[in-house]
C-alpha positions in Angstrom: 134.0 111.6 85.9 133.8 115.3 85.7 131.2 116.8 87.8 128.7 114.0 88.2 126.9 113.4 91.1 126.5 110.2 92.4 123.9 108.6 95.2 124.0 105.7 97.6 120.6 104.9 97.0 120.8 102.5 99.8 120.3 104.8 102.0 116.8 105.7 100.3 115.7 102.6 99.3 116.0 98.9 100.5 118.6 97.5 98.5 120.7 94.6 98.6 122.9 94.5 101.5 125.9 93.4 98.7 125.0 97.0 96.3 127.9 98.9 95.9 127.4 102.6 95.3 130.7 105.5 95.3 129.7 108.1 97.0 126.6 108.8 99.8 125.2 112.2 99.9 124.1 113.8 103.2 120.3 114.1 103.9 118.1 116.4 106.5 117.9 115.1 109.6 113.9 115.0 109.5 113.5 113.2 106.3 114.4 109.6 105.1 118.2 108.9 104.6 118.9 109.7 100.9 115.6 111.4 100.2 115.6 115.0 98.7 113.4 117.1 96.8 114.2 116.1 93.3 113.7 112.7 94.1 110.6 113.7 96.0 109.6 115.8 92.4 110.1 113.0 90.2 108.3 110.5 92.5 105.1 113.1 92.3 105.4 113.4 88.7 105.5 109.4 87.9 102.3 109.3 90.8 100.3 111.6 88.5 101.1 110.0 85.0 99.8 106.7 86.7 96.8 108.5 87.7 97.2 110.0 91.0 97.9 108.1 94.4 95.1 105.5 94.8 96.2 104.3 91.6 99.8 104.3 92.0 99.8 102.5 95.2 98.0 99.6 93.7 100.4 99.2 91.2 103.4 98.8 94.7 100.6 97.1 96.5 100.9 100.0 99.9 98.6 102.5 100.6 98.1 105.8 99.2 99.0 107.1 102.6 102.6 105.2 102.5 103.0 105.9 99.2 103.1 109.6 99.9 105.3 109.4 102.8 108.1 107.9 100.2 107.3 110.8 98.0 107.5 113.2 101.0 110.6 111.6 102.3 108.9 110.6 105.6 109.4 107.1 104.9 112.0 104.8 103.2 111.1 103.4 99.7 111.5 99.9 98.8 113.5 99.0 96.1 110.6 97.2 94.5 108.2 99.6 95.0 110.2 102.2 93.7 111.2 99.9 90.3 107.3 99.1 89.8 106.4 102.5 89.6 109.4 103.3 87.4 108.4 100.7 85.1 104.6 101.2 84.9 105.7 105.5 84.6 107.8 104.5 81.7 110.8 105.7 83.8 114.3 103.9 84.4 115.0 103.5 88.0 118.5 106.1 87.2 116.2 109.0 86.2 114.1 108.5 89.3 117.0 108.2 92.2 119.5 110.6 89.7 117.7 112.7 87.3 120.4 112.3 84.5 118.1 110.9 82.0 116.2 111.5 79.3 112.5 111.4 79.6 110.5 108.6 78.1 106.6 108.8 77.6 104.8 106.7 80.0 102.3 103.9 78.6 99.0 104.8 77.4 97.0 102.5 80.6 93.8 103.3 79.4 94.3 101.1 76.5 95.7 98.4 78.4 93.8 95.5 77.6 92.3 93.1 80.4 92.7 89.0 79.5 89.1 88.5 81.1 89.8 84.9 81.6 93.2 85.1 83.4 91.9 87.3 85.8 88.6 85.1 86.1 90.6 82.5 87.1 93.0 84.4 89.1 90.0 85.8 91.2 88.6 82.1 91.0 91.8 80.1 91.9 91.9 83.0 95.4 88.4 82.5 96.3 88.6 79.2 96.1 91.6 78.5 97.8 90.5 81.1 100.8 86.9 78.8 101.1 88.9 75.4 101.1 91.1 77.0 103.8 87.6 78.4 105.5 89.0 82.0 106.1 87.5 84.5 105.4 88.3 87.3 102.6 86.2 90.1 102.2 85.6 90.8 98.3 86.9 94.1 98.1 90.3 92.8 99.5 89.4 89.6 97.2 89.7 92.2 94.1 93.1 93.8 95.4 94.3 90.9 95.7 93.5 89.2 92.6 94.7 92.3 90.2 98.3 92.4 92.0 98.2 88.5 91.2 96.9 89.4 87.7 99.5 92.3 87.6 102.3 90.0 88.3 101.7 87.4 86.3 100.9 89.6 83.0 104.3 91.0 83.5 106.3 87.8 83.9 105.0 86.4 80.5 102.5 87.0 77.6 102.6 82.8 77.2 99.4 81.7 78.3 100.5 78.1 79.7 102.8 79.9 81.3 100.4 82.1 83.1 98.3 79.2 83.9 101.8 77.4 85.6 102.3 81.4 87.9 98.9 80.9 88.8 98.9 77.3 90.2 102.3 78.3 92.0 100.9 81.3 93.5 97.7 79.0 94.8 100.4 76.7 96.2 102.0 79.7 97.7 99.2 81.2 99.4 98.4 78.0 100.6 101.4 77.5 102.6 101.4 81.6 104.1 97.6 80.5 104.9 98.7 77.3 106.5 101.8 79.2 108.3 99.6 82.3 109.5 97.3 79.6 110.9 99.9 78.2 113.1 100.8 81.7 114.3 98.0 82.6 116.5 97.4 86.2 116.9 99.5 87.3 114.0 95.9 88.4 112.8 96.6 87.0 109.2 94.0 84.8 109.8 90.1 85.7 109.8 88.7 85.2 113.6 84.9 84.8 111.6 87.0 81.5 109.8 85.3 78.8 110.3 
C-alpha cells in the first residue's frame, strides 16, 4: 500500500468497539488520543462553511464550547458528531479523519427550505407532550429541541407519512425518557417548577 498512512480513528472518536483499523498512530500526551493538527484544520474548516461554532454545534446537538474542544483536541469526538458535521460540510468522514480526499463543495444552507408545517407540528407534538407530562420546558430549549427533531426527521426521509410516523415515534420516545427521568430522582432531567 505504498506509502499510505493509516489511522485508528478509535482512538479519536467513539467508535464501535467491533471497528477494525491497521495501524494506530501516536498522539501528544496533552491532547485527545488520535487528534492532531490536520484533523484539528479540517474540523475548523467544515465549522466555518457551516457558519461558525454556534451553528455547527446545533447541527451535533453539543455546545459551541465542546465543539471546540474536539476541534482543539481537548476532547474526544463522537463518531456521530463527527459524521453529522461531515455530512452537513459536504465532507466524507475519510477526508475529515485522513485528508486523502478530494474536496467537495458544501451545500448552499441558506437555500435550504423549511417544511413550515413539519416543524409546526414537531414543536407542537414536544410542547404538548412536555404539558401532558406537567414539566416544564423553557421555549428557548423548546426550539433546540424541536429543530434537532426537525433535523432528524428531514434527513431520514423526504415522504411526508413517513415524517408524520418519526414524529409520533419520537413523542412515544420522549415520553418513556420523561417517564424514566421521573423515576430517577435527582438526575435533574426533570423540572423541580413541574407541577
Amino acid at each position: 500500500m505504498g506509502g499510505q498512512k493509516f489511522v485508528d480513528v478509535r482512538i479519536f472518536i467513539d467508535m464501535p468497539k467491533d471497528y477494525e483499523s491497521p495501524e494506530p498512530i501516536p498522539t501528544s500526551v496533552d491532547k485527545a488520543p488520535g487528534w492532531s493538527p490536520e484533523v484539528g484544520t479540517r474540523l475548523k474548516e467544515m465549522i466555518t462553511a457551516l457558519g461558525g461554532p454556534t451553528q455547527a454545534s446545533t447541527i451535533v446537538g453539543i455546545t459551541a464550547e465542546q465543539l471546540s474542544k474536539w476541534r482543539d483536541g481537548r476532547a474526544k469526538a463522537s463518531f456521530a458528531g463527527v459524521s453529522a458535521l461531515a455530512q452537513a460540510a459536504g465532507k466524507s468522514l475519510d477526508w475529515v479523519l485522513m485528508g486523502n480526499e478530494p474536496r467537495t463543495t458544501p451545500p448552499d444552507h441558506t437555500l435550504a427550505i423549511i417544511d413550515e408545517e413539519l416543524l409546526g407540528r414537531v414543536t407542537d407534538a414536544i410542547s404538548r407532550l412536555y404539558r401532558d407530562e406537567r414539566v416544564s420546558l423553557a421555549p428557548i430549549d423548546l426550539g433546540r429541541l424541536a429543530g434537532r427533531k426537525y433535523t432528524e426527521i428531514v434527513a431520514a426521509t423526504d415522504d411526508p407519512a413517513e415524517r408524520l410516523a418519526m414524529l409520533k415515534l419520537i413523542t412515544v420516545q420522549f415520553r418513556a425518557e420523561l417517564h424514566a427521568s421521573a423515576a430517577e430522582p435527582g438526575t435533574g432531567k426533570r423540572s423541580a417548577s413541574a407541577s
